[in-house]
N, C-alpha and C positions, 0 to 999 in steps of 0.2 A: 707628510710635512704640511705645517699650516702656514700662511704667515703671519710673520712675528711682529710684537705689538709692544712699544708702541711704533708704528709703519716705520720702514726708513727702507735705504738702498742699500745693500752690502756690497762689498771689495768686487765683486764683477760687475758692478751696476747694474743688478737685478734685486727686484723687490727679495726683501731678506724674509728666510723662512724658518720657521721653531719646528721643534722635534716636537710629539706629540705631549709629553710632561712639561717642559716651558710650556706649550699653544695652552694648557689647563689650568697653570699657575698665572699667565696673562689673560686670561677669562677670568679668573676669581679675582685680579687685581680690579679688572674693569665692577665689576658687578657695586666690590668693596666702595670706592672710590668714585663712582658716579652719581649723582644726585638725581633723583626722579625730577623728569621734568625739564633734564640738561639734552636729552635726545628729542629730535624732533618726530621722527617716526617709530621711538618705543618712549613716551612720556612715561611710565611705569617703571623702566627697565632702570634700576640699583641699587642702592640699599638705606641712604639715606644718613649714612654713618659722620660722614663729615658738618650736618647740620647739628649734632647731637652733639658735636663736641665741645661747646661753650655752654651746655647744659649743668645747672650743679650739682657736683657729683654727691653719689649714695650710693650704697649696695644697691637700692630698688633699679636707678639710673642705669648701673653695670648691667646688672643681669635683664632688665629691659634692651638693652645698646645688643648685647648675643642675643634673644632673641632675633631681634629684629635685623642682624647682619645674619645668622643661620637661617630663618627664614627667606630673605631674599637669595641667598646662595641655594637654597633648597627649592627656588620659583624659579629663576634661571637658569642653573648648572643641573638639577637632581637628573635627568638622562646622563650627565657623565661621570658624576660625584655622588657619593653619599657623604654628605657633612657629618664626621662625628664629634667636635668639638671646638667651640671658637671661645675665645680669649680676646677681650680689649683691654688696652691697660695706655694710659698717658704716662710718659713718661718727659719730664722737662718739657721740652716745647714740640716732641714728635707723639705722633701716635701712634701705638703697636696693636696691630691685629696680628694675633697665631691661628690658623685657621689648620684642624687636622681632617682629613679626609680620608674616603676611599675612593678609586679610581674604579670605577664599573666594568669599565672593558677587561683590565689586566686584574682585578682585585689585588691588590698595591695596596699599601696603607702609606701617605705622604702628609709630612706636615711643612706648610708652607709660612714665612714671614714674611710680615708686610710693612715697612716704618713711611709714615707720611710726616714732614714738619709743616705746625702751624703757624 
């Protein structure tokens, strides 16, 4: 058991804890959803995805925006994941990442969503 993110207490008043599939889908949430430069001792550590998004859009745009969320998931996570495919897509005022992977330890194939409003 890891704990579970984002931090809080659970129903016995002990730090609440994720089974090891949530603890991997809340690392890929962070990774997604962090801006390089928001942590103070990994300035590096996330993907940069939420500055991109008032970027205007193109295919060129799209397929730049997965790069560069597959790559930072492949710089942080690649010891627990094998990223095999991400997907961005705006939809109204939220934004969709489908991020599909493999789980290393268990070799699992899992696909994870992620909708953030902007």
């Amino acid at each position: 058991m890891q704990i579970d993110y984002p931090f809080h207490i659970d129903g016995r008043g002990c730090t609440a804890a994720a089974a090891d599939a949530s603890h991997l889908r809340d690392l890929i949430e962070q990774v997604l959803f962090t801006a390089p430069g928001e942590r103070v001792n990994r300035p590096a550590f996330g993907s940069g995805l939420m500055q991109l998004l008032f970027a205007p859009g193109s295919p060129e745009m799209a397929t730049a925006t997965q790069f560069l969320v597959q790559g930072a998931l492949q710089q942080w996570l690649g010891d627990l994941i094998q990223v095999e495919a991400v997907q961005v897509e705006s939809q109204d005022a939220a934004l969709v990442v489908t991020v599909r992977y493999l789980v290393r330890r268990s070799q699992q194939r899992q696909i994870a969503e992620f909708t953030r409003e902007v």
